[in-house]
C-alpha positions, 0 to 999 in steps of 0.5 A: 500500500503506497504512503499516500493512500494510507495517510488518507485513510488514517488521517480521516476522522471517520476511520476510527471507531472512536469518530474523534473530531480531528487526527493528528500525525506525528512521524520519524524515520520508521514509523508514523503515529495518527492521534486519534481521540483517546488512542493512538495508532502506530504503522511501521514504515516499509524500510530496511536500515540494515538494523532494522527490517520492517520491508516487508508486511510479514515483518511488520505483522510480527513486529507489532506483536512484538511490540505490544509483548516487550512493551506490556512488561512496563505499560501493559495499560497503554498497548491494547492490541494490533489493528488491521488495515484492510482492504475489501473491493477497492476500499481502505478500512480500519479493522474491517473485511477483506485482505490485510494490507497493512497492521498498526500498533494500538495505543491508549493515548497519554496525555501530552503536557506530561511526557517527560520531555515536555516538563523537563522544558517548563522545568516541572520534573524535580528529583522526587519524579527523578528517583521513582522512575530510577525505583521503577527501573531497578525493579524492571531491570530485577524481572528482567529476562537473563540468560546465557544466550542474551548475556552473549550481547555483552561480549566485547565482539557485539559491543565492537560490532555495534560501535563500528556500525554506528561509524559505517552507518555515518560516515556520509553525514561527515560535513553535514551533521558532524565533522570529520575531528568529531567524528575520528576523536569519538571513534578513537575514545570508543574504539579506545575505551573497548580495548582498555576495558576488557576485564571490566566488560568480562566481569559485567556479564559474571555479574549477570548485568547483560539483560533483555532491557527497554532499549530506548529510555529517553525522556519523551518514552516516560510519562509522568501522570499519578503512575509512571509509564515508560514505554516505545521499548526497542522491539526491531532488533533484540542486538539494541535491546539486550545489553548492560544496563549501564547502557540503559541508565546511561540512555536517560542520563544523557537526555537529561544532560541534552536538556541541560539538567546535568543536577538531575541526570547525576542524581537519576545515576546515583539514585539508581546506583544506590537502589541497585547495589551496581558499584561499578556501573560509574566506570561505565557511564561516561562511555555508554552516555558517548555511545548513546548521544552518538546513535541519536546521532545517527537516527536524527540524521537517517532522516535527513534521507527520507523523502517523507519528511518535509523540509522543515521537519528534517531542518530540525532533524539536522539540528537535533543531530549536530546537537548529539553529536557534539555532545557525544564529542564532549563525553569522549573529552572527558 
C-alpha cells in the first residue's frame, strides 16, 4: 500500500471507531503515529536500515506483536492490541473485511503536557519524579529476562560490532551533521575505551548485568501522570535491546544532560546506583552516555534521507543531530 493512500485513510476522522473530531500525525524515520481521540495508532514504515527490517508486511505483522509483548512488561495499560488495515473491493478500512494490507500498533493515548520531555522544558520534573522512575527501573531491570544466550550481547565482539556500525552507518553525514575531528576523536575514545576495558566488560556479564532491557529510555518514552509509564521499548532488533544496563541508565542520563539538567541526570545515576547495589556501573557511564548521544546521532540524521519528511521537519532533524553529536564529542573529552 503506497504512503499516500494510507495517510488518507488514517488521517480521516471517520476511520476510527472512536469518530474523534480531528487526527493528528506525528512521524520519524520508521514509523508514523495518527492521534486519534483517546488512542493512538502506530504503522511501521516499509524500510530496511540494515538494523532494522520492517520491508516487508510479514515483518511488520510480527513486529507489532512484538511490540505490544516487550512493551506490556512496563505499560501493559497503554498497548491494547494490533489493528488491521484492510482492504475489501477497492476500499481502505480500519479493522474491517477483506485482505490485510497493512497492521498498526494500538495505543491508549497519554496525555501530552506530561511526557517527560515536555516538563523537563517548563522545568516541572524535580528529583522526587527523578528517583521513582530510577525505583521503577531497578525493579524492571530485577524481572528482567537473563540468560546465557542474551548475556552473549555483552561480549566485547557485539559491543565492537555495534560501535563500528554506528561509524559505517555515518560516515556520509561527515560535513553535514558532524565533522570529520568529531567524528575520528569519538571513534578513537570508543574504539579506545573497548580495548582498555576488557576485564571490566568480562566481569559485567559474571555479574549477570547483560539483560533483555527497554532499549530506548529517553525522556519523551516516560510519562509522568499519578503512575509512571515508560514505554516505545526497542522491539526491531533484540542486538539494541539486550545489553548492560549501564547502557540503559546511561540512555536517560544523557537526555537529561541534552536538556541541560546535568543536577538531575547525576542524581537519576546515583539514585539508581544506590537502589541497585551496581558499584561499578560509574566506570561505565561516561562511555555508554558517548555511545548513546552518538546513535541519536545517527537516527536524527537517517532522516535527513527520507523523502517523507518535509523540509522543515528534517531542518530540525539536522539540528537535533549536530546537537548529539557534539555532545557525544564532549563525553569522549572527558
Amino acid at each position: 500500500m503506497d504512503s499516500s493512500s494510507l495517510l488518507k485513510l488514517m488521517l480521516n476522522p471517520a476511520t476510527y471507531p472512536v469518530k474523534p473530531e480531528s487526527v493528528d500525525m506525528i512521524q520519524t524515520h520508521i514509523s508514523y503515529l495518527f492521534l486519534a481521540g483517546e488512542y493512538v495508532y502506530k504503522v511501521k514504515k516499509p524500510v530496511n536500515f540494515g538494523f532494522l527490517d520492517y520491508s516487508t508486511l510479514e515483518k511488520r505483522k510480527f513486529y507489532c506483536d512484538q511490540e505490544i509483548r516487550l512493551n506490556s512488561r512496563l505499560s501493559p495499560e497503554i498497548y491494547l492490541g494490533v489493528s488491521q488495515i484492510t482492504s475489501e473491493k477497492g476500499i481502505l478500512s480500519l479493522d474491517g473485511k477483506g485482505w490485510v494490507e497493512e497492521y498498526a500498533v494500538r495505543m491508549k493515548r497519554l496525555p501530552q503536557d506530561k511526557m517527560m520531555d515536555r516538563m523537563i522544558l517548563d522545568k516541572r520534573v524535580n528529583k522526587s519524579s527523578i528517583r521513582e522512575i530510577a525505583a521503577k527501573l531497578v525493579i524492571f531491570h530485577q524481572h528482567a529476562d537473563i540468560n546465557d544466550e542474551i548475556c552473549k550481547f555483552g561480549d566485547i565482539g557485539i559491543i565492537s560490532k555495534n560501535i563500528d556500525e554506528n561509524f559505517i552507518q555515518t560516515e556520509k553525514y561527515i560535513g553535514i551533521s558532524l565533522s570529520n575531528g568529531e567524528y575520528n576523536f569519538i571513534k578513537d575514545f570508543s574504539l579506545r575505551f573497548i580495548e582498555d576495558n576488557m576485564a571490566l566488560f568480562k566481569k559485567r556479564i559474571n555479574q549477570k548485568r547483560i539483560m533483555d532491557c527497554h532499549g530506548d529510555l529517553r525522556a519523551e518514552h516516560i510519562c509522568l501522570t499519578e503512575r509512571i509509564y515508560i514505554f516505545d521499548c526497542i522491539e526491531f532488533n533484540d542486538r539494541f535491546r539486550y545489553g548492560d544496563v549501564a547502557s540503559e541508565v546511561a540512555f536517560l542520563a544523557m537526555d537529561l544532560d541534552f536538556f541541560g539538567e546535568d543536577d538531575l541526570s547525576r542524581y537519576f545515576v546515583d539514585s539508581y546506583r544506590e537502589l541497585s547495589g551496581d558499584k561499578d556501573i560509574m566506570k561505565l557511564i561516561n562511555f555508554y552516555k558517548c555511545y548513546r548521544a552518538y546513535v541519536r546521532g545517527k537516527v536524527e540524521s537517517f532522516k535527513l534521507d527520507d523523502p517523507n519528511v518535509t523540509s522543515e521537519e528534517k531542518e530540525m532533524s539536522l539540528n537535533l543531530a549536530t546537537r548529539h553529536f557534539k555532545l557525544a564529542y564532549a563525553y569522549a573529552q572527558l
